[in-house]
N, C-alpha and C positions, 0 to 999 in steps of 0.2 A: 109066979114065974121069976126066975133069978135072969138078972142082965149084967154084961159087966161093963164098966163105966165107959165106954166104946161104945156100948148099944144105947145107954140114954142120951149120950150125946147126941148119936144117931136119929132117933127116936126125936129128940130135940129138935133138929136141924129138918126133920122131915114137918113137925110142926109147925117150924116157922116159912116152907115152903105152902104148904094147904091155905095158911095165913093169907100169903100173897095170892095165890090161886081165889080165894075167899074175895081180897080187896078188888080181884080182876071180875070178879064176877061171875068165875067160873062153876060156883053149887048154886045161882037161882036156879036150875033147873037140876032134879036127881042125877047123882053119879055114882055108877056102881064102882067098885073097888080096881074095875081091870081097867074102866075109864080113866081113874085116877092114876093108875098104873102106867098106862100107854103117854098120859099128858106126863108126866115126870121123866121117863123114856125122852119122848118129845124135846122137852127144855134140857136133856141131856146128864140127867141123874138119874143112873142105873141102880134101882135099889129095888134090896128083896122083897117079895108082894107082903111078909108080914111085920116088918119093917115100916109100912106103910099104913097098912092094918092098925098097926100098933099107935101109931103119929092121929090119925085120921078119929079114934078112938080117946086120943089125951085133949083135944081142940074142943073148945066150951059152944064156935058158934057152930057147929054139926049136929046132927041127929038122922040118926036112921030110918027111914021108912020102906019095910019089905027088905029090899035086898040095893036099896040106892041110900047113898048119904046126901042130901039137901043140907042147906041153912037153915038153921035158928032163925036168925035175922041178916036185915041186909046191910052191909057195910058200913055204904054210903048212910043209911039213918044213922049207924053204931056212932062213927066217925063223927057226927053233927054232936052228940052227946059229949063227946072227949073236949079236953082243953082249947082254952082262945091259943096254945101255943102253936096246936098243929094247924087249926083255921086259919093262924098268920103266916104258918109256913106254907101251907098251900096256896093262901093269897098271894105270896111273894113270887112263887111259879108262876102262878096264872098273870100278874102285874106285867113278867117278863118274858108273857105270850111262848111258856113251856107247851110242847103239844099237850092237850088232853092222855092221853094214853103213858107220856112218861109222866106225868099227873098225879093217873090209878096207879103205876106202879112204884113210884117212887116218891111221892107229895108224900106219905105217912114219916119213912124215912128220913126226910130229908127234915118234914118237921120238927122231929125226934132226937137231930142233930147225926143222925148215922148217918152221916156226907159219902164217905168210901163205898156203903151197900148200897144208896139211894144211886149214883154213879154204877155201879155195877149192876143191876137191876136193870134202870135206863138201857144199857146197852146190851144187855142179854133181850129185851123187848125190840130192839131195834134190829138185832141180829135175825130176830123170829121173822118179824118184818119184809125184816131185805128178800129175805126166801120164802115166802110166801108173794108178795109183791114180782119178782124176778122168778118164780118158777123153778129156781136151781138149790130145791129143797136137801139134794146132797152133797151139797157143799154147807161149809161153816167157815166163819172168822175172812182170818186176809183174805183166803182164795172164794168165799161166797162175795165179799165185796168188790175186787178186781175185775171179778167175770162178771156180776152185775151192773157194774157202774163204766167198764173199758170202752175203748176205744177201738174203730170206728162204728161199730154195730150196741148197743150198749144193752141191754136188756131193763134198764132203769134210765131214762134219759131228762135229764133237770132243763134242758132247752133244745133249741131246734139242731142246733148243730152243724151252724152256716160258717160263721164267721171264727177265725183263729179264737178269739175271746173267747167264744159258747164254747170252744173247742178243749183253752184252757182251762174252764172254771171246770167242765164235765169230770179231764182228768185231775183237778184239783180236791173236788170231791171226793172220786175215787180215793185220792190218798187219805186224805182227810179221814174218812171212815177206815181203810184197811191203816193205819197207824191209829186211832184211838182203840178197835178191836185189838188188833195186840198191844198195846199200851195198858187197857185197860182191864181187859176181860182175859187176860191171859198173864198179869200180873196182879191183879187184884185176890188179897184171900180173904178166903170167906170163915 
């Protein structure tokens, strides 16, 4: 089958998505093709089902059973086999009490020196986050962080919300997060 240099790009870019899906954990258990469909949907890359097909198909730690794609092997073991570079770069996160979760998504990354995608990563998981946490799964970016984190009713609340100070840090937050989401995730190319 002929592609033109648009599709193996494509094709490409869908391979290094499944990658991250892979290092998140998401094939220990089978996933059929509309599952992986619906999760790329989800994280906001609309792409055609054989597009995907095609991606899920070129990736070494996949295999097929019946009509679900599972793992090869598991990341995390894979990951132990790879260089003292990347076990220094994820020690360095961990050193500096990174969550666990921008960790999975962005410790290989960051090891690897890809600083800008391990950064954008982080905050496309954080975004996932905020809206599942806050409930306000139809929102995205500034307007899911404002309405989650605002004032005086908050749907994510970092303290009690007594005193002027809990008061300030709440909306301090709030910005804090709606200025690095467009900052970063809506300037960042991938």
């Amino acid at each position: 089958m002929k592609t033109t240099n648009g599709s193996v790009i494509l094709v490409a870019k869908v391979s290094d998505i499944l990658t991250s899906l892979w290092e998140e954990g998401f094939f220990i258990t089978g996933k059929s093709t509309k599952e992986i469909e619906n999760c790329f949907n989800l994280k906001g890359y609309n792409l055609n089902p054989n597009t995907i097909t095609m991606g899920v198909r070129r990736v070494k730690f996949l295999t097929r059973k019946g009509t679900l794609w599972i793992q090869k092997y598991n990341y995390c073991e894979h990951s132990l086999s790879n260089g003292s570079n990347e076990r220094n770069g994820i020690d360095l996160l961990k050193s500096r009490g990174i969550h666990p979760l921008i960790i999975h998504v962005s410790g290989k990354l960051f090891a690897d020196g890809h600083y800008s995608q391990a950064i954008f990563e982080a905050f496309k998981i954080i975004n996932i986050k905020v809206k599942e946490k806050s409930g306000l799964t139809d929102l995205d970016g500034k307007s899911l962080m404002s309405q989650a984190f605002k004032l005086p009713t908050p749907r994510l609340r970092l303290n009690d919300l007594i005193s002027n100070s809990d008061k300030d840090e709440q909306e301090g937050f709030m910005l804090l997060f709606m200025g690095a989401i467009v900052g970063i995730l809506k300037h960042t190319i991938i």
